[in-house]
C-alpha positions in Angstrom: -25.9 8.5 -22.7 -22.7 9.8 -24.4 -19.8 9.1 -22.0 -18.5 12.8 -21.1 -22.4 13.4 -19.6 -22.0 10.0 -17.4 -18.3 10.9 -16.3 -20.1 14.7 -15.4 -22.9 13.0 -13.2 -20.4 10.8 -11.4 -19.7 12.3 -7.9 -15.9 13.5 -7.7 -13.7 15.9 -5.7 -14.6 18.8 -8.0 -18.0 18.3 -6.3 -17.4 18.3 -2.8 -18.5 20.5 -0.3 -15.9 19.3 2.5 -13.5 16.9 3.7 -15.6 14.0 4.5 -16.8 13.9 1.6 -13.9 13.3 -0.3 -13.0 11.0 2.3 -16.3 8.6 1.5 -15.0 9.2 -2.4 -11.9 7.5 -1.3 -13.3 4.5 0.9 -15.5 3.7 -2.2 -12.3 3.1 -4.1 -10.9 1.0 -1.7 -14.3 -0.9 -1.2 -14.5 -1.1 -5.3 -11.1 -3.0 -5.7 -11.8 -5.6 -3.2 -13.5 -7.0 -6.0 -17.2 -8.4 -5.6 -18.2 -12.4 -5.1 -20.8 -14.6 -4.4 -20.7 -17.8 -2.1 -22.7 -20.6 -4.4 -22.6 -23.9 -2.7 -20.6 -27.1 -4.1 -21.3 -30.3 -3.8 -18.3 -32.6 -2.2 -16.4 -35.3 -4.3 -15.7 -37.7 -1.3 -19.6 -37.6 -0.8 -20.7 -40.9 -2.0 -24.8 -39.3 -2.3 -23.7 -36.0 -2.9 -25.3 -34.3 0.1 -22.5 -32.5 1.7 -21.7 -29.4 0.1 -19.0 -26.9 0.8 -19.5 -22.9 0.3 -17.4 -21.7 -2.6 -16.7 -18.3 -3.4 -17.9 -17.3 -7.0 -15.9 -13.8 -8.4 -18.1 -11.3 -10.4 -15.5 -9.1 -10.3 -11.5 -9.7 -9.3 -9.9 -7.8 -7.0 -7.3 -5.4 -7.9 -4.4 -3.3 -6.3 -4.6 0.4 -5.2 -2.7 2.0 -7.1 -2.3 5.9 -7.7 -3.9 6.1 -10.8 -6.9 4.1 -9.6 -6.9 6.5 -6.8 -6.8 9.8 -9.0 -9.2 8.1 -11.7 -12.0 7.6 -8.8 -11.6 11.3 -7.9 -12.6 12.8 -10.9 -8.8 13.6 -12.1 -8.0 13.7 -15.8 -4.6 13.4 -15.5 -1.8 12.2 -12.9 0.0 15.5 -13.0 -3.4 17.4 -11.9 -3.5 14.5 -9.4 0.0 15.5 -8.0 -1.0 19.4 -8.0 -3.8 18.3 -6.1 -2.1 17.1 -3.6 0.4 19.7 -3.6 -2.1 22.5 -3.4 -5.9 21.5 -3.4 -9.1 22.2 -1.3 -9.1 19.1 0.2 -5.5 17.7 0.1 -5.0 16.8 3.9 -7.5 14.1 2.5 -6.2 13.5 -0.8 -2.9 12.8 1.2 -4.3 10.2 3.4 -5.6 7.9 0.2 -2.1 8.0 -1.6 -1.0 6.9 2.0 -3.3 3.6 1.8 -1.9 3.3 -1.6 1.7 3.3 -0.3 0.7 1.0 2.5 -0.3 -1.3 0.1 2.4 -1.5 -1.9 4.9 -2.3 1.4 2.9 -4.9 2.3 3.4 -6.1 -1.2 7.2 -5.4 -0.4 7.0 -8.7 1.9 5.4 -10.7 -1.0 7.4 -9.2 -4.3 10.0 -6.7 -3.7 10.8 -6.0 -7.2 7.5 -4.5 -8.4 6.8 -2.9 -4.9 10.5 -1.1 -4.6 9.9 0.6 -8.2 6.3 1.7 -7.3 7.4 3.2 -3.7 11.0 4.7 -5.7 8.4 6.4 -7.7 6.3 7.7 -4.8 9.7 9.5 -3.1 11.1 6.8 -1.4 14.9 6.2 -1.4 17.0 3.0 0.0 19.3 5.3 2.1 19.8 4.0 5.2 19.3 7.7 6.9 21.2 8.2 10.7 18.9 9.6 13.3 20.4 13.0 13.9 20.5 13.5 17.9 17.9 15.9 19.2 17.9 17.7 22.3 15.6 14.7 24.1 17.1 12.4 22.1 21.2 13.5 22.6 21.7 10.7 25.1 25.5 9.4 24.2 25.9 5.6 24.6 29.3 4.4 25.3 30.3 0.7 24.4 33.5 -0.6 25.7 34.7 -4.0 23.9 35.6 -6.3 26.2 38.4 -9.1 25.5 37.2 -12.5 26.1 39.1 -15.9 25.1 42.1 -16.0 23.6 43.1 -13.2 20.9 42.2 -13.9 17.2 44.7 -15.8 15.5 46.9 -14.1 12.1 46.8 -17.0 9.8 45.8 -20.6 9.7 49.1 -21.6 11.0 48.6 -20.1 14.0 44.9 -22.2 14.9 45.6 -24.7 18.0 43.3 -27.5 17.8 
């Protein structure tokens, strides 16, 4: 089969009656990156006859990030920039929005592991490294006072003025 009528047959969100739908669209691309294995048994080196064995898991296929183009790719989208309109305006957005979401949660996790590759993909998504203030809200408007306290002797000018 030519590969237009395959990508045609191939459930997306342009074929979705509802929400759920294109939710169960979305948790097979999260299922489909966790790669696939199988556990094939290994004999032990230690083992002077060779009868122990160990389980050892066998990839058929790697695992591989989310990632937003994975996402938009699973859904049936032909391009990022319908993916983004999508989001901005589609059928089934609310949804849509959820699985960039996972994406983004997967790439601060990442953030713990390698900052550098995670911090450009999340800057790409919207996100910024300003360190916002909480603006006060009527439950939150609560005024803490701190009052410094002098303790010990007062800091000294210069070197020449340390005691020992």
């Amino acid at each position: 089969m030519p590969f237009g009528i395959l990508n045609i047959m191939k459930p997306n969100i342009f074929s979705c009656n509802n929400a759920a739908q294109v939710e169960c669209l979305i948790d097979k691309y999260f299922t489909n990156i966790k790669g696939e294995y199988h556990l094939e048994q290994k004999p032990i080196k230690s083992s002077k006859d060779n009868a122990e064995t160990i389980e050892h898991k066998v990839w058929d296929r790697e695992p591989e990030p989310a990632t937003i183009s994975g996402l938009a790719l699973a859904l049936g989208f032909n391009s990022r920039q319908e993916f983004y309109n999508y989001v901005q305006q589609g059928r089934f957005s609310q949804a849509v929005k959820q699985g960039v979401l996972r994406v983004e949660a997967g790439y601060e996790v990442h953030l713990h592991q390698n900052t550098t590759g995670a911090m450009f993909a999340l800057k790409n998504m919207g996100w910024n490294e300003k360190h916002e203030p909480l603006q006060a809200t009527p439950e939150t408007g609560n005024t803490l006072k701190v009052e410094i306290v002098n303790s010990g002797p007062p800091p000294a000018g210069n070197e020449k003025d340390v005691k020992l």
